[in-house]
Backbone as CSV, one residue per row, in Angstrom:
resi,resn,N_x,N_y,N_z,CA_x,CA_y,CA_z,C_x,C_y,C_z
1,UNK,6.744,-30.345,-15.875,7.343,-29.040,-15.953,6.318,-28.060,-16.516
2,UNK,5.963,-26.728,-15.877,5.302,-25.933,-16.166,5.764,-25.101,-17.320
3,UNK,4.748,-24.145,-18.100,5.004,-23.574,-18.939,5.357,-21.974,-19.052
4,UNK,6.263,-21.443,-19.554,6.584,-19.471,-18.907,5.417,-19.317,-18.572
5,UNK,4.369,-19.392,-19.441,3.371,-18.286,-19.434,2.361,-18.813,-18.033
6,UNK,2.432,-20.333,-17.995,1.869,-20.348,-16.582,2.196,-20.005,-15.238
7,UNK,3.610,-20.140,-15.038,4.485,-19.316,-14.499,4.183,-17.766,-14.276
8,UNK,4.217,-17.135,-15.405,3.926,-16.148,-15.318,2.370,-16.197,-14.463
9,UNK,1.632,-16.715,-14.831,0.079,-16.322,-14.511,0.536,-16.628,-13.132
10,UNK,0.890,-17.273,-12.341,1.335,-17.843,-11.382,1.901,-16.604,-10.221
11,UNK,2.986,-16.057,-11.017,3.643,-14.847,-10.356,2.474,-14.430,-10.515
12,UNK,1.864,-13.164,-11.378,0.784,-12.264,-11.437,-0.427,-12.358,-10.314
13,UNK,-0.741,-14.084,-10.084,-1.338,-14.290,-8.886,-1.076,-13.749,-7.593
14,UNK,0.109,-14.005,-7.711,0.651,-13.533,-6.173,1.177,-12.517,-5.864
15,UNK,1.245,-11.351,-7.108,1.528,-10.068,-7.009,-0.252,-9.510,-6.548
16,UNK,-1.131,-9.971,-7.456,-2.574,-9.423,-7.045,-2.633,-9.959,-5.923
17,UNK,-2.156,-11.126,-4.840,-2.595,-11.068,-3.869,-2.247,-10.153,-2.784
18,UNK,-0.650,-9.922,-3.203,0.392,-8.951,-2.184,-1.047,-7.489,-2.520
19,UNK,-1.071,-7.524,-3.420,-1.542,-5.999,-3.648,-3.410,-5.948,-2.962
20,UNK,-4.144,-6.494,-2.326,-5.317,-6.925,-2.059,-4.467,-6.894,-0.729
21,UNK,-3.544,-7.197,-0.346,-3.155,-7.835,1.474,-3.372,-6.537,1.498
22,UNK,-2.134,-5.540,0.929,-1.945,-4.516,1.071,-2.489,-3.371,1.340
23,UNK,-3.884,-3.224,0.656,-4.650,-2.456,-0.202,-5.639,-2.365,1.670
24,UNK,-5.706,-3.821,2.301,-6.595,-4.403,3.096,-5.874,-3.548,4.534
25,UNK,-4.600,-4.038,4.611,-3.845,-4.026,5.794,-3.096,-2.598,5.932
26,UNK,-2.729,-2.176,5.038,-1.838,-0.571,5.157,-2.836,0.623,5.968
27,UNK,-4.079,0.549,5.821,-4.761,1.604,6.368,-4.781,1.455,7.572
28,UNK,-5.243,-0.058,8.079,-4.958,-0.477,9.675,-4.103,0.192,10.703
29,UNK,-2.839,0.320,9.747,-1.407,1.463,10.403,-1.453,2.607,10.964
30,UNK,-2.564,3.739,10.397,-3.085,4.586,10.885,-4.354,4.780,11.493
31,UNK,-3.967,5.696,12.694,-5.176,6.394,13.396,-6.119,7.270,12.680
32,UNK,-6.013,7.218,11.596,-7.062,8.017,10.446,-6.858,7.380,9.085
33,UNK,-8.312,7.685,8.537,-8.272,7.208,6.994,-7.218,7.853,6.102
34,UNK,-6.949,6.546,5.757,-6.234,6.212,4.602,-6.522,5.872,3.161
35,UNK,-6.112,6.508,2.208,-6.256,5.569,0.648,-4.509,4.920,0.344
36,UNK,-4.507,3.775,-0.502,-3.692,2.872,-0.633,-3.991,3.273,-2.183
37,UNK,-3.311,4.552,-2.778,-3.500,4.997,-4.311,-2.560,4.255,-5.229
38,UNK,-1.606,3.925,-5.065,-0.929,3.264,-5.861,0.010,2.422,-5.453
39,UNK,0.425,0.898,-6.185,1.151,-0.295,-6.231,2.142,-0.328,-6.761
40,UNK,3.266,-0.240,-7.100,3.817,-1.312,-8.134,5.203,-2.232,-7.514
41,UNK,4.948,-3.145,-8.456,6.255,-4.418,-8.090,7.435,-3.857,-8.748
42,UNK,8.387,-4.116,-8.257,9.652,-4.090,-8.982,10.261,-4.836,-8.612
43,UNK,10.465,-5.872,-10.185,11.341,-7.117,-10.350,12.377,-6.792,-9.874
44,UNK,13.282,-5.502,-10.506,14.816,-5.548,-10.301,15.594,-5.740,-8.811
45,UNK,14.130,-5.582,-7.951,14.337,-5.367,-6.637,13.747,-6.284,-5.601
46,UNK,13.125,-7.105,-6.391,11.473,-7.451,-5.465,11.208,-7.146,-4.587
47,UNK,10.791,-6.444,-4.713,9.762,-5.227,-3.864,8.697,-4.564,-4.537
48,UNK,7.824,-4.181,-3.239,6.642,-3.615,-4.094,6.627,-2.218,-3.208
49,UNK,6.083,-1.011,-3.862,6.285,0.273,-3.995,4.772,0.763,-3.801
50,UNK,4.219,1.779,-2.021,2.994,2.081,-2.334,2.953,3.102,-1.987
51,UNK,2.076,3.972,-2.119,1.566,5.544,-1.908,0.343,5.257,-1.371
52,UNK,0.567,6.075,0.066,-0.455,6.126,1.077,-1.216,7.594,1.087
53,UNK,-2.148,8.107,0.814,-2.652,9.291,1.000,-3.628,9.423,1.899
54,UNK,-3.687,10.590,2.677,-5.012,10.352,3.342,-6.358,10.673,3.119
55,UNK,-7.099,10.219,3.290,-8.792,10.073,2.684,-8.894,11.735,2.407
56,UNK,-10.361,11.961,2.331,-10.763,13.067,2.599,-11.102,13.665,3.593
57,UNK,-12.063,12.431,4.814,-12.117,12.327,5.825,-10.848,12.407,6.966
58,UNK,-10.094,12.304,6.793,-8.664,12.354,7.471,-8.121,13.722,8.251
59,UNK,-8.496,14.774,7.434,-8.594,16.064,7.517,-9.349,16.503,8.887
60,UNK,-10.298,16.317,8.880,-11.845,16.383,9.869,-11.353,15.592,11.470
61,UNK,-10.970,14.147,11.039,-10.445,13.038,12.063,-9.442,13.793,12.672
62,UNK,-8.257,14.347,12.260,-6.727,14.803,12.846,-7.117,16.151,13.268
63,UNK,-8.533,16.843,12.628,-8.747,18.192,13.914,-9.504,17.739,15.212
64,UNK,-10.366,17.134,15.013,-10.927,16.185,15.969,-9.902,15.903,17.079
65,UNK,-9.102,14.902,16.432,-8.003,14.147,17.388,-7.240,15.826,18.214
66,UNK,-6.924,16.307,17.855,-6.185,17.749,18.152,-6.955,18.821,18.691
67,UNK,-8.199,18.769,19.645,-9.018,19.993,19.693,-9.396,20.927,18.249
68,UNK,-9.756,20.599,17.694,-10.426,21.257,16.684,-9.398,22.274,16.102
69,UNK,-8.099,22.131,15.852,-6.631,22.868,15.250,-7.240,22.707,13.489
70,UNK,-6.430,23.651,13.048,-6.769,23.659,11.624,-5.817,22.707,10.479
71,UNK,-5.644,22.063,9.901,-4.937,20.416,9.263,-5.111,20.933,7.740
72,UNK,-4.082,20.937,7.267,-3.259,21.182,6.041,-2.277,19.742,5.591
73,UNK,-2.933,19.118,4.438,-2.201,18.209,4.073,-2.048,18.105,2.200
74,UNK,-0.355,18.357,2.217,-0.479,18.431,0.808,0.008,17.312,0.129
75,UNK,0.721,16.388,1.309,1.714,15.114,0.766,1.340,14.187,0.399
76,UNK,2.183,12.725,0.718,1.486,11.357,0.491,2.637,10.597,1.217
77,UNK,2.425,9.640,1.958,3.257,8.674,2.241,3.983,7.670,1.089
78,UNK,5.301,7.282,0.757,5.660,6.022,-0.083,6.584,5.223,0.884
79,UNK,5.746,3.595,0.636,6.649,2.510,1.571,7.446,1.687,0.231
80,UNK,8.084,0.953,0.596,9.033,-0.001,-0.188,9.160,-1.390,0.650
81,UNK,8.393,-2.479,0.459,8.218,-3.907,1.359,9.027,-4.722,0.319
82,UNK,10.562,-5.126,1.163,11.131,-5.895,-0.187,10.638,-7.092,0.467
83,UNK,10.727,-8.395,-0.291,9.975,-9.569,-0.189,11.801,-10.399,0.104
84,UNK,11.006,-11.263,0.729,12.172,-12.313,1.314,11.763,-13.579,1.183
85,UNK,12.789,-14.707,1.212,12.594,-15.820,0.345,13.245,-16.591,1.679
86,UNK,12.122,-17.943,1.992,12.215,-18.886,2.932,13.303,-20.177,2.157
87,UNK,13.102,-20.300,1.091,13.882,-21.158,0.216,14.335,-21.036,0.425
């Protein structure tokens, strides 16, 4: 029988890995750069919580893509990936 705290280290593992998949794979989604600015897990929910912004470069790319139109971006994308259990 394992111990909380290894447990714990255990979870924490596999939250840094969700967050590295993430960090890797969310930009893929779009036709322009992306930053993956912020993570977090939430136990109460399991789910993890991210904010997508777009680069700096992103700006430049989406006039490009559009005949050279002028691109105003003040927002940020937030996803919510709840996690599901094969058990």
């Amino acid at each position: 029988m394992s111990s909380l705290n290894e447990e714990m280290a255990d979870v924490q593992t596999e939250i840094d890995q969700v967050r590295e998949l993430l960090r890797t794979e969310v930009p893929n989604l779009f036709e322009f750069d992306v930053t993956v600015s912020r993570i977090e897990y939430n136990a109460n929910n399991n789910s993890v919580t991210l904010t997508v912004e777009p680069s700096s470069e992103a700006r430049k790319q989406i006039s490009e893509e559009f005949g050279g139109v002028r691109v105003r971006m003040d927002d940020q994308l937030t996803f919510e990936f709840q996690f599901t259990s094969d058990v």
